[in-house]
N, CA, C and O atoms as a Tripos MOL2 file, in Angstrom:
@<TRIPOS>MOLECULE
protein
  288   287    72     0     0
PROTEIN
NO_CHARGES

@<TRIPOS>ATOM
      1 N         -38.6810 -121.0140  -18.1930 N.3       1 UNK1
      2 CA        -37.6720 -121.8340  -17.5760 C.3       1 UNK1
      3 C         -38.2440 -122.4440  -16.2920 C.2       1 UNK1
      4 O         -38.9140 -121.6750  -15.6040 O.2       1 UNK1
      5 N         -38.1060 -123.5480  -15.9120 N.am      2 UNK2
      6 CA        -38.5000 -124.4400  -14.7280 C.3       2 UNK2
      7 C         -37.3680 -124.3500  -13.9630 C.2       2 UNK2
      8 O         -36.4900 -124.8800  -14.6430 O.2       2 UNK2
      9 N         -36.8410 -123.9310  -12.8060 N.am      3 UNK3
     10 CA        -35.8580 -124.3220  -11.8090 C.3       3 UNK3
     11 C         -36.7510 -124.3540  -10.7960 C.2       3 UNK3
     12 O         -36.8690 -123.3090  -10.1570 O.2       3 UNK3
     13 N         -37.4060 -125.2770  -10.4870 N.am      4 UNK4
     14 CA        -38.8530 -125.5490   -9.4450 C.3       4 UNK4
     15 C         -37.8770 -126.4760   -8.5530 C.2       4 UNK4
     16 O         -37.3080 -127.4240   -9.0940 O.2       4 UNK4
     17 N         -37.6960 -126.2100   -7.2480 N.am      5 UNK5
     18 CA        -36.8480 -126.7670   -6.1130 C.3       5 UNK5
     19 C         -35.0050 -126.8320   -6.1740 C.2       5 UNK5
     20 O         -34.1580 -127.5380   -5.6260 O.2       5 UNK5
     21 N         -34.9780 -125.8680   -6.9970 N.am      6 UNK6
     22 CA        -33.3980 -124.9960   -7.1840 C.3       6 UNK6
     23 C         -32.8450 -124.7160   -6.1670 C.2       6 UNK6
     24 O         -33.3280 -124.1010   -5.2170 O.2       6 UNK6
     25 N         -31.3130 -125.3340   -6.3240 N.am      7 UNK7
     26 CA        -30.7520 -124.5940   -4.7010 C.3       7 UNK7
     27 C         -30.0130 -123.6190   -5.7290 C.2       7 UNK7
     28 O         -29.1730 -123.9190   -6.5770 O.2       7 UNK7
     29 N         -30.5910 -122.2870   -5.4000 N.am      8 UNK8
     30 CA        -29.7100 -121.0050   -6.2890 C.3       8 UNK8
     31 C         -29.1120 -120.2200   -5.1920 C.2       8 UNK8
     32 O         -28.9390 -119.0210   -5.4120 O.2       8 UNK8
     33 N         -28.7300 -120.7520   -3.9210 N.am      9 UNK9
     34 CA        -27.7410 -119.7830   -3.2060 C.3       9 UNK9
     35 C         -26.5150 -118.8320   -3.5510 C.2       9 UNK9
     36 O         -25.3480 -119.1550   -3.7730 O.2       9 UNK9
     37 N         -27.0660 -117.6390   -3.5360 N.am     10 UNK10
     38 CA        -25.8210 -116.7480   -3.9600 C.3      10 UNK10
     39 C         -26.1440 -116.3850   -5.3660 C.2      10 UNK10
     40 O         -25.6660 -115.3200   -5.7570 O.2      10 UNK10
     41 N         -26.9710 -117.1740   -6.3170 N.am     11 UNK11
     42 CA        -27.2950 -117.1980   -7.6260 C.3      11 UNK11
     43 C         -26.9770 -114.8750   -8.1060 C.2      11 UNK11
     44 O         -27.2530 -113.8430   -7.4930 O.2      11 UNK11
     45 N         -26.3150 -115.1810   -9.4370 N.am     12 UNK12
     46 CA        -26.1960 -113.9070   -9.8100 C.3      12 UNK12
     47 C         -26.9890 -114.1370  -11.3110 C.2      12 UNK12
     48 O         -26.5320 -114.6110  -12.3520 O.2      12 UNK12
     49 N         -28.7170 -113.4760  -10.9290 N.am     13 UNK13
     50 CA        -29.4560 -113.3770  -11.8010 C.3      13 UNK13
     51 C         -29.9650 -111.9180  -12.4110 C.2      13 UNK13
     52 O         -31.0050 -111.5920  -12.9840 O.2      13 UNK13
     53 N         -28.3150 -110.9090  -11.8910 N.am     14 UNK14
     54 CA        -28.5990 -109.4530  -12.2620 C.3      14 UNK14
     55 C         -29.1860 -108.7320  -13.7370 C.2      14 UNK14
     56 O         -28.6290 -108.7530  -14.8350 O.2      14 UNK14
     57 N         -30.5320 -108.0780  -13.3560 N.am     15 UNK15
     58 CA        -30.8620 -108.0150  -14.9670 C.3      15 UNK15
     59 C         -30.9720 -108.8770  -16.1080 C.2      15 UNK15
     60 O         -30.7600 -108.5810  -17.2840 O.2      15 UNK15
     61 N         -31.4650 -110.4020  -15.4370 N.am     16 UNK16
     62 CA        -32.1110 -111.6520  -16.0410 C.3      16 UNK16
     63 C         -33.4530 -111.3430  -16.5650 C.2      16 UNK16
     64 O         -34.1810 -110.8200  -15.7220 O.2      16 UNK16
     65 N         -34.0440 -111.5460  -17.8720 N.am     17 UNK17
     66 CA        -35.3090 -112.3200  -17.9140 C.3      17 UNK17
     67 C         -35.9020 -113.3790  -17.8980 C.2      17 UNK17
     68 O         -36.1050 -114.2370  -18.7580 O.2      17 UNK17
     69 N         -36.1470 -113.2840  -16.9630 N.am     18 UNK18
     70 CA        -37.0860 -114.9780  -15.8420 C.3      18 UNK18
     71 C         -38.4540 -114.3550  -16.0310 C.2      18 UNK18
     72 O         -39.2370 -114.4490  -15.0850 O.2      18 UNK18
     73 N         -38.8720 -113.6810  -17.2170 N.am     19 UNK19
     74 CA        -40.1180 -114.0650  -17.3500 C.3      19 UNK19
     75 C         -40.9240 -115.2660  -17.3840 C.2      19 UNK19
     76 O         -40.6290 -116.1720  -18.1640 O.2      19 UNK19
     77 N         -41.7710 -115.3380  -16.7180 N.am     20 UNK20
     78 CA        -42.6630 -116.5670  -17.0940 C.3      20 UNK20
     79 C         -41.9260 -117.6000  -16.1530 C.2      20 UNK20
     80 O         -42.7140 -118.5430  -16.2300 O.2      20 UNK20
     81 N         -40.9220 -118.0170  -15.3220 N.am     21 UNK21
     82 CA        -39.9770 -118.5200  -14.9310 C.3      21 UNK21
     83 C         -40.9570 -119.6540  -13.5250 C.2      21 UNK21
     84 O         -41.9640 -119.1390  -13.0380 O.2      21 UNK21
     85 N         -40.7240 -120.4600  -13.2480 N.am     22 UNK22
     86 CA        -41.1760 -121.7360  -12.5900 C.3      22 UNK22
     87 C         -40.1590 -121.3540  -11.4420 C.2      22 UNK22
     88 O         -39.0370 -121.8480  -11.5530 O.2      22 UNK22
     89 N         -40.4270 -120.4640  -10.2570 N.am     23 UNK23
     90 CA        -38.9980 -120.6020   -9.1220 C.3      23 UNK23
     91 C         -39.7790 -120.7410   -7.6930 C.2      23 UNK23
     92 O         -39.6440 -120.0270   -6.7000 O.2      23 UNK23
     93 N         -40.5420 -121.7440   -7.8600 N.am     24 UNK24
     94 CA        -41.7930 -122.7760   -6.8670 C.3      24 UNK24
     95 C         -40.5210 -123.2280   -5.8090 C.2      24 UNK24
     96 O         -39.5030 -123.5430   -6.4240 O.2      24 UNK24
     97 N         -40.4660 -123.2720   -5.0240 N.am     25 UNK25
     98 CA        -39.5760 -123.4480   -3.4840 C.3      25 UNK25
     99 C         -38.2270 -123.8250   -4.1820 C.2      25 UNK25
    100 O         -37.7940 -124.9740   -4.2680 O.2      25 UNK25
    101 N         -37.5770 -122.6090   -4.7070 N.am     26 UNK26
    102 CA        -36.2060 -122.7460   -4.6700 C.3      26 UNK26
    103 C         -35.4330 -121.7190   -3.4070 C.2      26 UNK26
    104 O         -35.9620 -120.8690   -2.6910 O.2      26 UNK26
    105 N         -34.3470 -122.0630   -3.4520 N.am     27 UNK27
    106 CA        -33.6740 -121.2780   -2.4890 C.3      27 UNK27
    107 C         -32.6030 -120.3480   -3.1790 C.2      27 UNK27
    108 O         -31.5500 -120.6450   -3.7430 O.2      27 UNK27
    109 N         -33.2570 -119.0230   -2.9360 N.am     28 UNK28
    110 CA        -32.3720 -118.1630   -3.4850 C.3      28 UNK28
    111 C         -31.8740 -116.8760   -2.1770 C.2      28 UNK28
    112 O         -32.0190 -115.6580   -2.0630 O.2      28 UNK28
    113 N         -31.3210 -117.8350   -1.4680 N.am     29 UNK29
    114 CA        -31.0670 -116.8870   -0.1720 C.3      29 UNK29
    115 C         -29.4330 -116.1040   -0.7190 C.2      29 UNK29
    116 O         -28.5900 -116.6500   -1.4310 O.2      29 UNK29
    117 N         -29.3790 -114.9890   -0.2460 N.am     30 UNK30
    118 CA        -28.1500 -114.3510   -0.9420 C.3      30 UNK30
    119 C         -28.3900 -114.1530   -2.6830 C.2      30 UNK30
    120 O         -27.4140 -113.8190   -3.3540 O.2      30 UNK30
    121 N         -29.0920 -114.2720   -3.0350 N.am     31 UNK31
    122 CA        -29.3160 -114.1330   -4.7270 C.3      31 UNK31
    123 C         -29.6480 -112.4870   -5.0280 C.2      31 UNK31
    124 O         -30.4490 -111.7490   -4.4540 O.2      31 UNK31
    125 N         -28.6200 -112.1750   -6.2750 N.am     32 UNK32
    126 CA        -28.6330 -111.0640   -6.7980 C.3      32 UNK32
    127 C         -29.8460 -110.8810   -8.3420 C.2      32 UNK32
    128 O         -29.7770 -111.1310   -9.5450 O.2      32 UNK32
    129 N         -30.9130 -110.2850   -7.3540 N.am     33 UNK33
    130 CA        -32.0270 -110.2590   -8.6460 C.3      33 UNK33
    131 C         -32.7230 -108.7870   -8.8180 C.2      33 UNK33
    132 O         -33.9170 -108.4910   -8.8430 O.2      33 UNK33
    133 N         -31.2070 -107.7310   -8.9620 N.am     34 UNK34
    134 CA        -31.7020 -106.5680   -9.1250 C.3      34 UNK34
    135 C         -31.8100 -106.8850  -10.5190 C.2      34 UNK34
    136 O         -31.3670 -107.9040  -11.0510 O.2      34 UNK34
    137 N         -32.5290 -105.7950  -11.1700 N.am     35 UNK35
    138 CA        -32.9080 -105.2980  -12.3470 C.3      35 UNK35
    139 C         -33.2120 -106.5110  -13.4910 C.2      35 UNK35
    140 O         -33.2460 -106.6080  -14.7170 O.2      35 UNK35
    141 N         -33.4520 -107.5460  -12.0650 N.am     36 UNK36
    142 CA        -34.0680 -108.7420  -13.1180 C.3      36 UNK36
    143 C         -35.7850 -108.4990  -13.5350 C.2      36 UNK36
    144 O         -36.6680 -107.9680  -12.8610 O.2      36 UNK36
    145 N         -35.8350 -108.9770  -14.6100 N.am     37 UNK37
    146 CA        -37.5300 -109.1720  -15.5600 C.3      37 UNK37
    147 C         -38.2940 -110.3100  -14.7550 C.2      37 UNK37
    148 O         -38.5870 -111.2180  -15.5330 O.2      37 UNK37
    149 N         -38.7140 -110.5640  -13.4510 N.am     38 UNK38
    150 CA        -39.6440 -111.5020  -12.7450 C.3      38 UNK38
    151 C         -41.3080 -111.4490  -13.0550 C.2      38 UNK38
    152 O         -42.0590 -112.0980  -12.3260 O.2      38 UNK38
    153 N         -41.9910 -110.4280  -14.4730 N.am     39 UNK39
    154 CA        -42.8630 -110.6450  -14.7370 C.3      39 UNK39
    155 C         -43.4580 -112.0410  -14.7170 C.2      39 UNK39
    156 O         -42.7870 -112.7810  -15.4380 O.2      39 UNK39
    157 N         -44.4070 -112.6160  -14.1870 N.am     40 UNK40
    158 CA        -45.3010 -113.5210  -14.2990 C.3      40 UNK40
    159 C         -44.4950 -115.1220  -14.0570 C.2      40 UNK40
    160 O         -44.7430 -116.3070  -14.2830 O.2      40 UNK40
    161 N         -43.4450 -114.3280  -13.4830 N.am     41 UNK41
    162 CA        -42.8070 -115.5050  -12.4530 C.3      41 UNK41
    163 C         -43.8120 -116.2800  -11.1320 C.2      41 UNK41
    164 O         -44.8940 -116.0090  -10.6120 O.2      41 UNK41
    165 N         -43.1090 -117.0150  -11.0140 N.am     42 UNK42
    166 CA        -43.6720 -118.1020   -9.7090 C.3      42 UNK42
    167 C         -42.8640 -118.2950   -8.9190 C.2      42 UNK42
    168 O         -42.0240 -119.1220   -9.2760 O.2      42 UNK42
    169 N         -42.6510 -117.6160   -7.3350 N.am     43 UNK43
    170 CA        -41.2370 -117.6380   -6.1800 C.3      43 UNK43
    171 C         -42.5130 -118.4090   -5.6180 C.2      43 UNK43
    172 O         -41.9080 -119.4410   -5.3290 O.2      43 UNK43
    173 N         -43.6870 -118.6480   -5.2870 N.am     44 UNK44
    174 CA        -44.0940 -119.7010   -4.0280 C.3      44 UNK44
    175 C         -43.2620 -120.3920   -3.4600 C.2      44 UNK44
    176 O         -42.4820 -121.1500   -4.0360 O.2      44 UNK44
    177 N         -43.3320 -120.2090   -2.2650 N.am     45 UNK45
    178 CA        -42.4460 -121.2180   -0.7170 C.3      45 UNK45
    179 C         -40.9640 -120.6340   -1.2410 C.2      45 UNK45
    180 O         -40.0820 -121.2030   -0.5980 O.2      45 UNK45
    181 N         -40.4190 -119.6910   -2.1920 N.am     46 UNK46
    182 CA        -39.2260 -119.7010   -2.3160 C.3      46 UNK46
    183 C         -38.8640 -118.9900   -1.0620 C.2      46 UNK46
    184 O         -39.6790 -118.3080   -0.4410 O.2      46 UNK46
    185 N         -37.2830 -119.2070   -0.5970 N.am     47 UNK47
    186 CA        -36.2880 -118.8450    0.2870 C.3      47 UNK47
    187 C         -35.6370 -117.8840   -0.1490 C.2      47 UNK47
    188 O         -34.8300 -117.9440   -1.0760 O.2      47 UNK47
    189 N         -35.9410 -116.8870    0.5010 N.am     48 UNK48
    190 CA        -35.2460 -115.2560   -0.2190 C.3      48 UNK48
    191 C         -34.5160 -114.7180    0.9930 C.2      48 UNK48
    192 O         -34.2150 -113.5390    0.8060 O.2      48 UNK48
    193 N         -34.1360 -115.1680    2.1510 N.am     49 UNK49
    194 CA        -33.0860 -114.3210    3.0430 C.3      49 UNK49
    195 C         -32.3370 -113.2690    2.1150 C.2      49 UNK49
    196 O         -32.1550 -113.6590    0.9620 O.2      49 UNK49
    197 N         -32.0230 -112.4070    2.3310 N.am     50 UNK50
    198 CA        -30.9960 -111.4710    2.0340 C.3      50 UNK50
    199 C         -31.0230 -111.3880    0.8310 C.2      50 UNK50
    200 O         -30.0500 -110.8030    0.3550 O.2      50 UNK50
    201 N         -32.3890 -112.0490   -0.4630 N.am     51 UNK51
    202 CA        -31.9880 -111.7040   -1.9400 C.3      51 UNK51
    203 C         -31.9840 -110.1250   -2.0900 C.2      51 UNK51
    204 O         -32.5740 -109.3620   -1.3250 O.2      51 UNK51
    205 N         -31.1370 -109.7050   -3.3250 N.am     52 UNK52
    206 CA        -31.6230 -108.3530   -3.7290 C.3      52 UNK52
    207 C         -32.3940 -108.2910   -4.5330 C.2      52 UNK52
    208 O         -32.0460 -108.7400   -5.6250 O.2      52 UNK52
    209 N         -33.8960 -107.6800   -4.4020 N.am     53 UNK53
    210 CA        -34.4330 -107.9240   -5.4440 C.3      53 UNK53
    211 C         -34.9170 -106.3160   -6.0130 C.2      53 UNK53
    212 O         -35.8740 -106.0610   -6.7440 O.2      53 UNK53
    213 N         -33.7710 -105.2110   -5.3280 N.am     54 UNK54
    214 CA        -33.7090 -103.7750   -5.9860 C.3      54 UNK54
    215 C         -34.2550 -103.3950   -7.2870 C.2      54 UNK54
    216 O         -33.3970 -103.7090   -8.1120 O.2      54 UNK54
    217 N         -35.3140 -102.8450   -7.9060 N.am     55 UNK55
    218 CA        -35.3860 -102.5240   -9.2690 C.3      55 UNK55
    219 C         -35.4570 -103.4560  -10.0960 C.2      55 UNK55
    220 O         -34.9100 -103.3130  -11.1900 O.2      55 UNK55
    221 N         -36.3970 -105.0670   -9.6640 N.am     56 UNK56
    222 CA        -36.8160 -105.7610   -9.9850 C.3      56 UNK56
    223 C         -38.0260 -105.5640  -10.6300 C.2      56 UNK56
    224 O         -38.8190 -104.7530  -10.1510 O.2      56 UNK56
    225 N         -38.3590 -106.3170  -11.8780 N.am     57 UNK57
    226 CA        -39.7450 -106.0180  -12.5520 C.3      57 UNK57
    227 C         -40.8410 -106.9700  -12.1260 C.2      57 UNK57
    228 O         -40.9650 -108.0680  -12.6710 O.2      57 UNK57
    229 N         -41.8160 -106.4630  -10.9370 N.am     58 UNK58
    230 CA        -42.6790 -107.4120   -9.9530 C.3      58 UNK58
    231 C         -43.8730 -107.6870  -10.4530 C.2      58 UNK58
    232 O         -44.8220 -107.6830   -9.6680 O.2      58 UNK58
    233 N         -44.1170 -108.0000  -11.9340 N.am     59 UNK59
    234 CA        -45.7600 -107.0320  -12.6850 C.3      59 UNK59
    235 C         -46.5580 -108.4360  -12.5860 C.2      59 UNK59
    236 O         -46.2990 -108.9460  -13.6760 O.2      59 UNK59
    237 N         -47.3160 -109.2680  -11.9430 N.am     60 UNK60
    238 CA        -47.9190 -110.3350  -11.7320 C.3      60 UNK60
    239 C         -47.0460 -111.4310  -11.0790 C.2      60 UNK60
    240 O         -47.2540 -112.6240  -11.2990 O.2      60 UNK60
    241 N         -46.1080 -111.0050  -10.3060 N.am     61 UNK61
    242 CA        -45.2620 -112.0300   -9.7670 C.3      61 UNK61
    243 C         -45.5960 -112.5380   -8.7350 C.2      61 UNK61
    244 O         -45.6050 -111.7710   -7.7730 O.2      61 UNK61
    245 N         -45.9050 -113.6490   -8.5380 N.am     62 UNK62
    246 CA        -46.7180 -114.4300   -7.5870 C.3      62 UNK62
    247 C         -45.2210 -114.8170   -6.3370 C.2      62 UNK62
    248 O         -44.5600 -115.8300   -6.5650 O.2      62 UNK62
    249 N         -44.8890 -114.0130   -5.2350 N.am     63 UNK63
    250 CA        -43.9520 -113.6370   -4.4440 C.3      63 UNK63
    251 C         -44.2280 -114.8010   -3.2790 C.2      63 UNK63
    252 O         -45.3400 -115.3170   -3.1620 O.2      63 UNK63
    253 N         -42.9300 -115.2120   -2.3050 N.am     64 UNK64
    254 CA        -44.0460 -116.0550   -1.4350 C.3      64 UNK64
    255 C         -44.4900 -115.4770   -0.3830 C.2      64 UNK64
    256 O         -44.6560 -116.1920    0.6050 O.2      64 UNK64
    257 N         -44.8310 -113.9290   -0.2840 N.am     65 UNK65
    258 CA        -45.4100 -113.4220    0.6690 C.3      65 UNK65
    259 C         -47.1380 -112.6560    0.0170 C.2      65 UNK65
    260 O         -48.0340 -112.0420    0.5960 O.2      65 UNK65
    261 N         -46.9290 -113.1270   -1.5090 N.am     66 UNK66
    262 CA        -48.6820 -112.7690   -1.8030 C.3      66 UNK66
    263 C         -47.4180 -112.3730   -3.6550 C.2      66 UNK66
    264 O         -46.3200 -112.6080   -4.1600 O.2      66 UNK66
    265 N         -49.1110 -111.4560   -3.9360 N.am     67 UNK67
    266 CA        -48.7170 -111.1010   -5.7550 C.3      67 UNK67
    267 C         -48.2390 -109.2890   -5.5680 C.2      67 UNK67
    268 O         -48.6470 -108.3810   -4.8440 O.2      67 UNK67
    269 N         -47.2850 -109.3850   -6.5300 N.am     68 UNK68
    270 CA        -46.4530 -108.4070   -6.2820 C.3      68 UNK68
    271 C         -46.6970 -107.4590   -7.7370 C.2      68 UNK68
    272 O         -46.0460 -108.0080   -8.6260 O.2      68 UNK68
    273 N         -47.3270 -106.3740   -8.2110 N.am     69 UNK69
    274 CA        -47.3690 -105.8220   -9.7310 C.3      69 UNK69
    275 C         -46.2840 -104.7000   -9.4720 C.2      69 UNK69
    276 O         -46.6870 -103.7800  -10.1830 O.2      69 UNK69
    277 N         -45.3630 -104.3560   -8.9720 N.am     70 UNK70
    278 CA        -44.5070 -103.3340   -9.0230 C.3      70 UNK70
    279 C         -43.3370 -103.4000  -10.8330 C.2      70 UNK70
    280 O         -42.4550 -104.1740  -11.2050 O.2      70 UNK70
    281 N         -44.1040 -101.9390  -11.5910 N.am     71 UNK71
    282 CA        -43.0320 -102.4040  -12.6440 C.3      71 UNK71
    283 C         -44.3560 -102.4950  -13.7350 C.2      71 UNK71
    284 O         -44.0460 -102.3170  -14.9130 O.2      71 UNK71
    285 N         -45.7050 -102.7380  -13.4660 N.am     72 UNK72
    286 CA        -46.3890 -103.4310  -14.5630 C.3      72 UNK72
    287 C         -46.6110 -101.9050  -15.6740 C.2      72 UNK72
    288 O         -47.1690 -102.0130  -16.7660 O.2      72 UNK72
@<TRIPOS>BOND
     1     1     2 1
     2     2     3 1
     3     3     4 2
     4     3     5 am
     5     5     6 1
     6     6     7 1
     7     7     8 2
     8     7     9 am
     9     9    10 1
    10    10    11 1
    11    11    12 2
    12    11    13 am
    13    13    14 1
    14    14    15 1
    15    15    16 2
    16    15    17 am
    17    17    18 1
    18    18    19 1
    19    19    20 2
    20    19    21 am
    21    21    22 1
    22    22    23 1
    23    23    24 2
    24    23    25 am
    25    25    26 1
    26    26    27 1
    27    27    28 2
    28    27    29 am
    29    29    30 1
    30    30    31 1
    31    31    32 2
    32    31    33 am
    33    33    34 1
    34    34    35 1
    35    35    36 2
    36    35    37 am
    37    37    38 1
    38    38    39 1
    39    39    40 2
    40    39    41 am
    41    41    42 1
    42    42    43 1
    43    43    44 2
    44    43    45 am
    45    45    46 1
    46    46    47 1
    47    47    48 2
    48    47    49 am
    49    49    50 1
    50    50    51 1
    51    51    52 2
    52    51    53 am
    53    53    54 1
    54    54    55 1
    55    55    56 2
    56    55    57 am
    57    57    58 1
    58    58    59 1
    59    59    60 2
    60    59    61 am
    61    61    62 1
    62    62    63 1
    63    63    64 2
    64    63    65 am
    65    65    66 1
    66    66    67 1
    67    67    68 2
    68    67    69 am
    69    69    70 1
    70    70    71 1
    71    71    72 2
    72    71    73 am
    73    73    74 1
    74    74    75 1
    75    75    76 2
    76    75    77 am
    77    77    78 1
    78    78    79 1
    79    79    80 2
    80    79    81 am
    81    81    82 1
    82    82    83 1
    83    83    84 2
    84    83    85 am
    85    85    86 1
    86    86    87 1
    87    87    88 2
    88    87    89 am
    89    89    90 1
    90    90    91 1
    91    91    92 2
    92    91    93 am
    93    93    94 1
    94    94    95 1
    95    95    96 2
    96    95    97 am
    97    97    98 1
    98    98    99 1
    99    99   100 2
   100    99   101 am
   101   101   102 1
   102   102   103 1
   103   103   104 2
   104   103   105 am
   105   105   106 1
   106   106   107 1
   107   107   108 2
   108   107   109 am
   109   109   110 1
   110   110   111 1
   111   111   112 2
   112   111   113 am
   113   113   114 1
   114   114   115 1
   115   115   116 2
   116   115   117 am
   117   117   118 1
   118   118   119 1
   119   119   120 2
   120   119   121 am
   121   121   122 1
   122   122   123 1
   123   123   124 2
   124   123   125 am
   125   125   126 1
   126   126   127 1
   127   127   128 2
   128   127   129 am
   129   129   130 1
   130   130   131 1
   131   131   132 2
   132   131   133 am
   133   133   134 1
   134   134   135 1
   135   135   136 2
   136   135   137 am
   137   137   138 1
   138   138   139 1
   139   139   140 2
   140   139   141 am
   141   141   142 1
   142   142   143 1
   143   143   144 2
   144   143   145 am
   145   145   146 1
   146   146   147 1
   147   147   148 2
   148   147   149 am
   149   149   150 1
   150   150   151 1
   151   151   152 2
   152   151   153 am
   153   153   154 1
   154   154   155 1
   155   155   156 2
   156   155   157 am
   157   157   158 1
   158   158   159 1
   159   159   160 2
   160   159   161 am
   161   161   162 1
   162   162   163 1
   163   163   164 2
   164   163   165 am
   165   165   166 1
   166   166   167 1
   167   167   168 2
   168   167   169 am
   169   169   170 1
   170   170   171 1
   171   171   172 2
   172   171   173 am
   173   173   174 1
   174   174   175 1
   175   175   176 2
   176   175   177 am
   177   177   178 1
   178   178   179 1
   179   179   180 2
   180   179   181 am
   181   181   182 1
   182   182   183 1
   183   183   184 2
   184   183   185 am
   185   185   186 1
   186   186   187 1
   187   187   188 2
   188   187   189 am
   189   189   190 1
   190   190   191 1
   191   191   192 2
   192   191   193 am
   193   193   194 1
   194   194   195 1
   195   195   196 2
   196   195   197 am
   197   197   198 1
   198   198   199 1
   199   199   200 2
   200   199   201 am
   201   201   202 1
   202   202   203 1
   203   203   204 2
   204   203   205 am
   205   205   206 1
   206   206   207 1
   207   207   208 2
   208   207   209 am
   209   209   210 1
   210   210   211 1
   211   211   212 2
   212   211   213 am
   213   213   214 1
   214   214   215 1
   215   215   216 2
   216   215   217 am
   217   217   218 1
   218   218   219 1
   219   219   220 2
   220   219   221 am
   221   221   222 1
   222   222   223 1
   223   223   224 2
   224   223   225 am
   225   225   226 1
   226   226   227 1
   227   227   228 2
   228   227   229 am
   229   229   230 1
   230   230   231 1
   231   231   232 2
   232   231   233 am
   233   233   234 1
   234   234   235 1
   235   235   236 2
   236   235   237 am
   237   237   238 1
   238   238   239 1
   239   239   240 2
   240   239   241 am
   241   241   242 1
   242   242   243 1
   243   243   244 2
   244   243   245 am
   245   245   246 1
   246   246   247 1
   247   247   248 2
   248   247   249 am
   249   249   250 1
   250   250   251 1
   251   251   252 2
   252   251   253 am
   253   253   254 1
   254   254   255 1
   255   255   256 2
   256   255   257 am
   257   257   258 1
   258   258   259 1
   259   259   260 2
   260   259   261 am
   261   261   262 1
   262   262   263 1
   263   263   264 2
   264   263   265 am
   265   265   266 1
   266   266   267 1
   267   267   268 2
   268   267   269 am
   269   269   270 1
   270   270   271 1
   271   271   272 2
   272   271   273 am
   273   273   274 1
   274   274   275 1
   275   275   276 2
   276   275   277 am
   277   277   278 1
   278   278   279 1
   279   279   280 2
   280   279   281 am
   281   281   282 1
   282   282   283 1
   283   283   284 2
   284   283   285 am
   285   285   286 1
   286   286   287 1
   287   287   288 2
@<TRIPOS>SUBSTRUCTURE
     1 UNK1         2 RESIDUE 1 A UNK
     2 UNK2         6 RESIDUE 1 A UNK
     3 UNK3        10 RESIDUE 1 A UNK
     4 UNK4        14 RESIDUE 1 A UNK
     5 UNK5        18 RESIDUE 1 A UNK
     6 UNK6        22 RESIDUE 1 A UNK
     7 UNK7        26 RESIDUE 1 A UNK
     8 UNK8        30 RESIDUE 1 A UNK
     9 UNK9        34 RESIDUE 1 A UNK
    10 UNK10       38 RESIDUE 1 A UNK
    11 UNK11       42 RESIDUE 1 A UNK
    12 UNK12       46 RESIDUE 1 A UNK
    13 UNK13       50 RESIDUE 1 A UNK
    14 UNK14       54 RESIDUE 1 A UNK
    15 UNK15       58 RESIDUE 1 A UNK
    16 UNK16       62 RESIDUE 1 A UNK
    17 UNK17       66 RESIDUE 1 A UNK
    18 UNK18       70 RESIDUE 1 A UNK
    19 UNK19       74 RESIDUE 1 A UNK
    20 UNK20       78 RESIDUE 1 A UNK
    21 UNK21       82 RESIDUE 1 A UNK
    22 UNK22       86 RESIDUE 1 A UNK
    23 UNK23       90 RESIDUE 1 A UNK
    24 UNK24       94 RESIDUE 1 A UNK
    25 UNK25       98 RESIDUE 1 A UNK
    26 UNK26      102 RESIDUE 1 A UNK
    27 UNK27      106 RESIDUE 1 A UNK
    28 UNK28      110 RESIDUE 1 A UNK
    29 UNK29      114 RESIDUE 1 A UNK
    30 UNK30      118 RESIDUE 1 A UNK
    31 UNK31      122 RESIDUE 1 A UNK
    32 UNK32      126 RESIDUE 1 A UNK
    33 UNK33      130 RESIDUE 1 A UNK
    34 UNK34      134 RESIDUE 1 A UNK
    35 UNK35      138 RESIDUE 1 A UNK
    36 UNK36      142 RESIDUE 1 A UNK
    37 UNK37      146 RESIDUE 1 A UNK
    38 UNK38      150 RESIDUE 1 A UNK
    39 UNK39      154 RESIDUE 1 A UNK
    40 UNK40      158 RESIDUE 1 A UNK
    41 UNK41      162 RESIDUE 1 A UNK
    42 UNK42      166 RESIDUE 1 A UNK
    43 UNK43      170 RESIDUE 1 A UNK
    44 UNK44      174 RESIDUE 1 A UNK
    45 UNK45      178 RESIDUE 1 A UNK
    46 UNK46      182 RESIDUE 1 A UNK
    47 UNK47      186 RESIDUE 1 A UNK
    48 UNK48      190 RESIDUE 1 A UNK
    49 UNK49      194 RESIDUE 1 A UNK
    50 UNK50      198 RESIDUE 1 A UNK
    51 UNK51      202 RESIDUE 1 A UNK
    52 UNK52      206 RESIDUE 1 A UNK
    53 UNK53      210 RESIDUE 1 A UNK
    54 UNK54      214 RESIDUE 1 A UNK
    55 UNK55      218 RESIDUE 1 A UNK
    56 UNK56      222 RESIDUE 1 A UNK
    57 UNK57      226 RESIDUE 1 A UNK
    58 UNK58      230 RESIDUE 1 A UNK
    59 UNK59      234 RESIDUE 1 A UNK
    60 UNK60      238 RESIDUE 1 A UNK
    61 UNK61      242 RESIDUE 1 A UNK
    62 UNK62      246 RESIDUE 1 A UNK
    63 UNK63      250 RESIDUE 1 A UNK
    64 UNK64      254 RESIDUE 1 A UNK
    65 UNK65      258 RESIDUE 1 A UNK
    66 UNK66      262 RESIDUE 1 A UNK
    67 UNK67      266 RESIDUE 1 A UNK
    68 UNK68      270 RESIDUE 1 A UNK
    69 UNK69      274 RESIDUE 1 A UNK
    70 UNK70      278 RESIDUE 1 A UNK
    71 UNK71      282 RESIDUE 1 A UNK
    72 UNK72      286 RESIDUE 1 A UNK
């Protein structure tokens, strides 16, 4: 899925698979992304204030603070 410059404020992506997922500078400030599948996702430049990203699957997820494998 591509949402590449998404305004997902507040977005409820609880226990989503966004594998493989395009989320290149979206804004997901307030976004619920516990027990979401973010394997081999793309957050670069994304806006994460306050997301939850609790018990998220981090296994090659390119984060915008570096690559994240938590989960692999």
């Amino acid at each position: 899925v591509n949402l590449e410059n998404a305004n997902l404020i507040k977005a409820d992506f609880k226990g989503a698979n966004l594998t493989g997922a395009n989320l290149k500078n979206t804004n997901l400030e307030d976004a619920e992304l516990n027990n979401a599948n973010l394997t081999d996702a793309d957050l670069t430049n994304a806006k994460m204030k306050n997301a939850n990203i609790n018990n998220a699957i981090l296994c090659r997820t390119k984060m915008p603070w570096g690559e994240e494998n938590g989960g692999c």
